[in-house]
N, C-alpha and C positions, 0 to 999 in steps of 0.2 A: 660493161659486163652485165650489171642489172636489167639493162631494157627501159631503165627510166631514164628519160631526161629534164633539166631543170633552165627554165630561162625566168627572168624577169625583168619588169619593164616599168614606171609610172605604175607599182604600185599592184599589178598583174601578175600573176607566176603562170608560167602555159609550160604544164606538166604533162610532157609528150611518151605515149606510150612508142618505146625506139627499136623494133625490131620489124623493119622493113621487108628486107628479105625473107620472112616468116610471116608477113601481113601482120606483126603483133603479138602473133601468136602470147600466151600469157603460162610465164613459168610460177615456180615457187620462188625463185629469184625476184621477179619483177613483181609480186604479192612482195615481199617482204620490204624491195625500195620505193615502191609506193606506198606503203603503210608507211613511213620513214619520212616520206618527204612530206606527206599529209599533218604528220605533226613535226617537223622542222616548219614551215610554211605557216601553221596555225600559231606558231609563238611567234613570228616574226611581226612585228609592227610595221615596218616600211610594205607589206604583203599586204592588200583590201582583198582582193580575189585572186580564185585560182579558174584558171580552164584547163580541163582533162582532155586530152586529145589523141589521137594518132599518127605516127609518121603515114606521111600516105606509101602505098593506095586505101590503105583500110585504117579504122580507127579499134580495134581488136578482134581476132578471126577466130578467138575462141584458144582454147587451151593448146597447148602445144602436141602433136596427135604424132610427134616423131616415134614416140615409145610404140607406135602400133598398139595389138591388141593386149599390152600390158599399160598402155598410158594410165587405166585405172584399176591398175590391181589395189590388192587390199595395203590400204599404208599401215604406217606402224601407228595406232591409236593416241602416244605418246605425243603427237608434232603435229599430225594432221588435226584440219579445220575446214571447212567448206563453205567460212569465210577468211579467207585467206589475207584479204586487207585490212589491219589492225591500226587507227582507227577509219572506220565507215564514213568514208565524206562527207553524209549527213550528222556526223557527230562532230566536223569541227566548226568551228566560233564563225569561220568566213563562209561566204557563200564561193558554192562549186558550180560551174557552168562544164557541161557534157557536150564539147563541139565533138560530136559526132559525123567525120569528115566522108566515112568508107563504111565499110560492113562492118557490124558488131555482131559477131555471134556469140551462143554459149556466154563465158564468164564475160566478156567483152560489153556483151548488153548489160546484165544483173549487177557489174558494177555501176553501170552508167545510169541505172536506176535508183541507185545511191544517192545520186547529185541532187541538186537544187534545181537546177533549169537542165534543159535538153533541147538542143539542134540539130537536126538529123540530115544525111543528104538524101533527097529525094529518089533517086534513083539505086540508091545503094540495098542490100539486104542486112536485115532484122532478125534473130528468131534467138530464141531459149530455149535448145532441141535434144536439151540435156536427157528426156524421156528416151528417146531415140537412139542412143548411145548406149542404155543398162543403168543407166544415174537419175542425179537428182538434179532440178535446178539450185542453184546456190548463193552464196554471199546473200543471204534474207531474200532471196526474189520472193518467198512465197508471202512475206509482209510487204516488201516494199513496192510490188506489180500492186498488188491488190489496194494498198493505201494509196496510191497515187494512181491508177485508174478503173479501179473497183475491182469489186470480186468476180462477175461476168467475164469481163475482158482479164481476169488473170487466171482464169480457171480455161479459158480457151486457149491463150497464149501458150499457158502451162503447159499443159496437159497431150497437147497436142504437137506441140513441139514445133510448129508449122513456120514458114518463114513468110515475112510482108517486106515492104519496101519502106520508104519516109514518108510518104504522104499516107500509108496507111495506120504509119504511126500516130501520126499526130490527128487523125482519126476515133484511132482509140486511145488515146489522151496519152499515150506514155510519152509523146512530145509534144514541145511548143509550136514549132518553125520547120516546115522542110521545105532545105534549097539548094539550087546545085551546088553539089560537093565543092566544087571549086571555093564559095563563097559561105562555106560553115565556117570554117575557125575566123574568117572578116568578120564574120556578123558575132559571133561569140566575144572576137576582142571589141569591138566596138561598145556590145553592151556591157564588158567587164570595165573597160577604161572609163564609161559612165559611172559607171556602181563608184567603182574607185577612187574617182573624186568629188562626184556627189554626194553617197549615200555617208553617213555620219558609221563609223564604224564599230564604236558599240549600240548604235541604234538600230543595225544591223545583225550585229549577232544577238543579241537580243530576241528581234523578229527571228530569224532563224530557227533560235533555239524552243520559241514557245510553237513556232509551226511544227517544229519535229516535235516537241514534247506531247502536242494535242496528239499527235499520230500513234506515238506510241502507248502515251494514257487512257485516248477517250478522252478527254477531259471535256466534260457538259458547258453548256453558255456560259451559267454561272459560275462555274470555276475560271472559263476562260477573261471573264470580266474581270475578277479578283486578281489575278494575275495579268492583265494589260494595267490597273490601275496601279498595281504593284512596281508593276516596272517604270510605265510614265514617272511614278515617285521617285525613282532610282537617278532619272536623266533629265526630268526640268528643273531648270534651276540651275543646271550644269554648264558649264562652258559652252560647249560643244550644240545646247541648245539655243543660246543666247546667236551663236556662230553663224547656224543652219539660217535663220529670219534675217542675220544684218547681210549675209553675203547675197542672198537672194532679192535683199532690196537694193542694193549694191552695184547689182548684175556682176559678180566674180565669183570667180571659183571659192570655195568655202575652206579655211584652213584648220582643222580636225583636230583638237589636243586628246581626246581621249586614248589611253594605251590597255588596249587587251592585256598584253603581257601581265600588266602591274595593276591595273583597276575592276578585274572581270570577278564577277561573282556570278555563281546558276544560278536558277531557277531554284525556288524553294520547295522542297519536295511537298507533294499533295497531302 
C-alpha cells in the first residue's frame, strides 16, 4: 500500500520505489515509508548499505499528477513539508547508492540527490521541472544540486526546468556512471556488496558523516584536519582496525565487530 518495498541480502537493503503501473509515481504515502525504512535500515547492524531504486520501467516519474490541476493545491500548513522524506539519505550512518534504473523526474531526481553515489541509465530522462509546473524544486534540491555539482549547473538545471538524459548527467556531475538501464541496479549491487564487506562499517559512517558535515558547514582545511585527527583517534587502536590490515594480509574477507546501533557517537559540533 506504501509503494515501498524492502529486500535484503549479504548485508545490502535494495529499497525499491514499488509502483510500477504509475512509473513510481511519488505520494505522501511513499514519503512517509521511505522515511520509515531509512531509519529502520540505519539501526540495523546486519544492513552496511542501502540502494534506492525503482521498479522498472522507471526509477520515479515524479509526483503523482492523478489529482490534475489540484495535485498542488494549497495543503493545510500543519502536515505539509516539501521535504517530505524524514530522515534525508544523506543524514543516515550508511552509505546510499541511487541506482537510477528509468526516468527520474521532479521529486524522483531531488531525492536521489540525496544519496551518496548515483547511477543513472544512459538513455533514460532527467529533469527537476518543478518551475514548469507553478512550484518549487524540493526536498533541499536547491542545497543539494548546488553542493554536489556547483552552483552553475544548479542554477541551469533549476531554473530551467529542462530535461537531459544519463550521460548528460554524469556530465554535469550530478552522476557517477551512465549505463544501459538494464545494467544500473547490477552495477549498484555489485559495488554495494563491495562496500558491505570491505569497507569497516564505522569507518564508514564516519567518512560519510564528516563528507556531509563539510557540506553543510563549510568547514575550512583546518577544521577539516582537526576533525579527521579526531576521528582517526576514535578508531585506531580499535578492533576493527587491527581486522582491516590482518584480513588484507590474509587475502580474506575482513570480519567487522564494530556495532553502529551500540558504539556510534557524531561529530563534535564546531
Amino acid at each position: 500500500m506504501s509503494g515501498v518495498r524492502i529486500d535484503t541480502d549479504g548485508g545490502v537493503a535494495i529499497v525499491t520505489l514499488d509502483r510500477p503501473r504509475r512509473r513510481n509515481a511519488f505520494t505522501a504515502a511513499m514519503g512517509r515509508a521511505l522515511g520509515q525504512a531509512y531509519r529502520d535500515l540505519d539501526a540495523d547492524d546486519s544492513v552496511r548499505v542501502l540502494v534506492l531504486t525503482g521498479a522498472p520501467p522507471a526509477f520515479c516519474a515524479g509526483a503523482d499528477l492523478t489529482g490534475g490541476a489540484d495535485t498542488f493545491r494549497t495543503p493545510s500548513e500543519a502536515t505539509f513539508s516539501a521535504s517530505p522524506v524524514d530522515p534525508p539519505a544523506f543524514a543516515l550512518r550508511k552509505p546510499v547508492i541511487a541506482a537510477m534504473n528509468g526516468h527520474a523526474i521532479g521529486i524522483g531526481m531531488t531525492l536521489a540527490m540525496q544519496t551518496d553515489i548515483r547511477i543513472v541509465a544512459a538513455d533514460a530522462r532527467y529533469a527537476i521541472p518543478q518551475v514548469r509546473f507553478g512550484v518549487l524544486p524540493d526536498a533541499m534540491a536547491h542545497w543539494t544540486v548546488a553542493r554536489v555539482a556547483g552552483m552553475a549547473v544548479a542554477a541551469e538545471i533549476l531554473l530551467s526546468g529542462r530535461t537531459f538524459d544519463g550521460h548528460e548527467a554524469c556530465r554535469l556531475g550530478l552522476a557517477g556512471r551512465a549505463l544501459p538501464a538494464a545494467e544500473v541496479l547490477p552495477a549498484a549491487l555489485e559495488l554495494a556488496r563491495d562496500m558491505a564487506v570491505n569497507t569497516a562499517p564505522m569507518s564508514a559512517a564516519l567518512c560519510k558523516r564528516l563528507l556531509w558535515d563539510t557540506a553543510i558547514r563549510g568547514h575550512d582545511p583546518a577544521r577539516i584536519a582537526a576533525l579527521e585527527t579526531e576521528l582517526h583517534l576514535r578508531v585506531m587502536g580499535r578492533p576493527d582496525a587491527a581486522e582491516g590490515v590482518r584480513a588484507f594480509l590474509e587475502h580474506r574477507a575482513p570480519d567487522w565487530s564494530a556495532r553502529l546501533s551500540s558504539e556510534w557517537k557524531d561529530l563534535p559540533e564546531s
